[in-house]
C-alpha positions in Angstrom: 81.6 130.6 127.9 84.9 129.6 126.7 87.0 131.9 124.1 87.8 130.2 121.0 91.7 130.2 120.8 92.6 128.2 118.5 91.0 125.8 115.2 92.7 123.4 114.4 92.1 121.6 110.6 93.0 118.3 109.3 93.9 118.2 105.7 92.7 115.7 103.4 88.7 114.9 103.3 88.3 118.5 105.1 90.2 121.8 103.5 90.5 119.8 100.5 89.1 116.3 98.7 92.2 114.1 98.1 90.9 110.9 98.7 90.9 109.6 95.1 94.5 110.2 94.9 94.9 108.5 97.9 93.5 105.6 97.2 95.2 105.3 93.3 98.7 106.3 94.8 98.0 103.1 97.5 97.3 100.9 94.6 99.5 101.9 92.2 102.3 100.7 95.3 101.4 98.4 97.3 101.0 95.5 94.2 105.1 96.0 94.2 105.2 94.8 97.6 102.8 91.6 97.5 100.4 93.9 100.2 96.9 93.4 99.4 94.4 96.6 99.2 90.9 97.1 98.8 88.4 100.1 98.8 87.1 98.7 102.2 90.4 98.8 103.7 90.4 102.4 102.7 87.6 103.6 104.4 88.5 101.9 107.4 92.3 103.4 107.7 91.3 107.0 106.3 93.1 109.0 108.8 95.3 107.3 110.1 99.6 107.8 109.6 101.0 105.2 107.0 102.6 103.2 109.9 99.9 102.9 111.6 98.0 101.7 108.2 101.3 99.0 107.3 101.0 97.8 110.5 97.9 96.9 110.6 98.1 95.4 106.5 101.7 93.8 107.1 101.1 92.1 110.7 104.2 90.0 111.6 105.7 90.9 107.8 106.5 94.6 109.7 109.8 95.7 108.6 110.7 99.7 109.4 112.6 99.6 106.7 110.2 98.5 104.3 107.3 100.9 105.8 109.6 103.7 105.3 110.3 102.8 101.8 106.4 102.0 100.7 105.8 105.5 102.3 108.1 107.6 100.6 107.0 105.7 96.7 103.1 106.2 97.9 103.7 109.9 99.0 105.7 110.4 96.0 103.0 109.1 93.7 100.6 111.2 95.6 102.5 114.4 95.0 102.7 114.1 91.9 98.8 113.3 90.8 97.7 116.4 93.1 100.0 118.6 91.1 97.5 121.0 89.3 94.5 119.1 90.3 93.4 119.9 94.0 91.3 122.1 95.0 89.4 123.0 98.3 86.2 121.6 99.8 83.2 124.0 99.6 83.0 126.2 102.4 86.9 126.0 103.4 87.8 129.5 101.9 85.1 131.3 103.6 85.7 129.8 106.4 89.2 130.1 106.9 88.9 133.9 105.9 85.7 134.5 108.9 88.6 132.7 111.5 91.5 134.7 110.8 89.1 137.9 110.9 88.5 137.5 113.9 92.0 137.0 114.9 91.9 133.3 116.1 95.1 131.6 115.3 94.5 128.5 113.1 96.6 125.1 112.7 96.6 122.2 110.4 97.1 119.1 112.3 97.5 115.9 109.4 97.9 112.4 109.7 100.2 112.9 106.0 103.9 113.7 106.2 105.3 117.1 106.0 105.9 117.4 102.4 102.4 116.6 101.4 100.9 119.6 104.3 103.6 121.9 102.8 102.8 121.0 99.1 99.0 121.1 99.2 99.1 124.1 101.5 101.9 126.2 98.2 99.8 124.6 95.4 96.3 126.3 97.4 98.1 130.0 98.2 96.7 128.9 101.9 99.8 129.4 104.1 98.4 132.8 105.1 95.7 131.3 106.7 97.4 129.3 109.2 100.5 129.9 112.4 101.4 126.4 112.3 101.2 123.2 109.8 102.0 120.1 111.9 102.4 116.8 110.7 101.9 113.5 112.4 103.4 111.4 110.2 106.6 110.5 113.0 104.1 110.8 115.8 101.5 108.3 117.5 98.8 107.5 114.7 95.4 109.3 115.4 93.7 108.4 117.3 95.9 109.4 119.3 95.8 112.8 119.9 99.3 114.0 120.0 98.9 115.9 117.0 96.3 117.6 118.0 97.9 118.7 121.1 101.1 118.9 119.2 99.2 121.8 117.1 97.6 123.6 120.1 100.9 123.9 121.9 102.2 125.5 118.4 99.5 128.1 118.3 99.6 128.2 122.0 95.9 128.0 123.0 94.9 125.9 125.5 93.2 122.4 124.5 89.9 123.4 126.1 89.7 126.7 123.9 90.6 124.9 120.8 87.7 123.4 117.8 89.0 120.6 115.5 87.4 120.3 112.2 87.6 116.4 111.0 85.9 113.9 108.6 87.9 110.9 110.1 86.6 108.6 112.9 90.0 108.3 113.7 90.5 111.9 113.7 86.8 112.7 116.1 88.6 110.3 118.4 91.6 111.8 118.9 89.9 115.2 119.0 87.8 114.1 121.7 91.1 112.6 123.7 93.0 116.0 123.2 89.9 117.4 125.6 88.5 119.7 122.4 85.9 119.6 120.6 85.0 118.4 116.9 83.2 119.4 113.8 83.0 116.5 111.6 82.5 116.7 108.0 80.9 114.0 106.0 82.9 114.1 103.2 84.6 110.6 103.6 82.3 109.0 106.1 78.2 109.2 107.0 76.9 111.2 110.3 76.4 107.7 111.4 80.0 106.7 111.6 81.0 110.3 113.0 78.3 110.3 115.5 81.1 111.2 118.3 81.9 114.2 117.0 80.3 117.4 118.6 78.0 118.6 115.4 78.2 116.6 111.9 78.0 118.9 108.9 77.7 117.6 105.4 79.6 120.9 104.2 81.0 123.4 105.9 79.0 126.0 104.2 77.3 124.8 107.3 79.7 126.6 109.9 80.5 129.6 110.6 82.8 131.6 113.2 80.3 132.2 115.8 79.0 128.5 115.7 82.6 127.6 116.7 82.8 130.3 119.3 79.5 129.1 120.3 80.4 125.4 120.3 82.5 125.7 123.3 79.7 126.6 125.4 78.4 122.9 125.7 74.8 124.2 126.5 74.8 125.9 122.8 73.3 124.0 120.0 73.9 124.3 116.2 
């Protein structure tokens, strides 16, 4: 069996519900540009970086210029609705206290820019928790894995040692193309639509530390 070197989180829809404000900082935004937005499209793009979510809402209108700009009002929007009013999925704290227990380094790896990781991370009191917060918002879009492999390089644990806990297809898919394996959470999408993922939860009161040590033994089920 494998030794568990490394977990690596994504941020919103798993350590903590922020999807609302998502979704009301998009359309609070977007109307200023003339770029249409819909609770479908949402679902769809959950988990993916904002240019990778412009590009695919702007087509030929793609300007960098413009993306950046768009970005920075949304992200600003979103920092300042979270501000007193996040808090973290059930099962997160418990979790994240078992993992560093057992002295396995832990990583965020997000789709969001920095500032949001770094902000979300203060407001919570969680940067004990984790060796490395790593942001893909100037990378690839997931699902490509380079954030992934981005944050098991930063922890320094090899991609076959390492779990990633997700509630993004986007994010199971780059999990899976990183070479490690996934816990999906179906906070922001049904088991059906996360199928790929190694074991679909509905909480993570569901995991524990040994199911992720055991999860790298592919004969183990949980």
């Amino acid at each position: 069996m494998a030794a568990l070197r490394g977990v690596i989180w994504d941020m919103d829809g798993v350590l903590v519900d922020t999807g609302e404000f998502h979704f009301q900082s998009w359309m609070d935004t977007l109307p200023n540009y003339e770029v249409s937005f819909s609770r479908e499209i949402f679902n769809n793009t959950f988990g993916m970086n904002n240019e990778g979510i412009l590009k695919l809402l702007m087509g030929e209108d793609f300007n960098p210029q413009v993306i950046t700009e768009i970005s920075e009002r949304k992200e600003g929007n979103f920092r300042r609705a979270i501000r007193g009013k996040v808090k973290t999925l059930p099962g997160v704290l418990s979790l994240l206290n078992s993992i560093k227990g057992a002295n396995i380094p832990q990583a965020i790896g997000s789709s969001g820019p920095q500032e949001n990781i770094d902000a979300i991370v203060m407001e919570l009191g969680l940067n004990s928790y984790f060796q490395a917060l790593i942001s893909a918002a100037q990378m690839p879009s997931k699902p490509d894995p380079t954030v992934f492999s981005t944050a098991a390089q930063s922890i320094r644990a090899p991609a076959a040692h390492c779990v990633v806990i997700e509630d993004a297809i986007a994010g199971v898919e780059a999990a899976h193309r990183a070479k490690m394996k996934c816990v999906a959470v179906t906070t922001t999408n049904p088991a059906e639509a996360l199928k790929q993922a190694d074991v679909i939860v509905d909480s993570l009161d569901e995991i524990t530390v040994d199911k992720l040590i055991a999860l790298l033994d592919e004969s183990t089920n949980i």
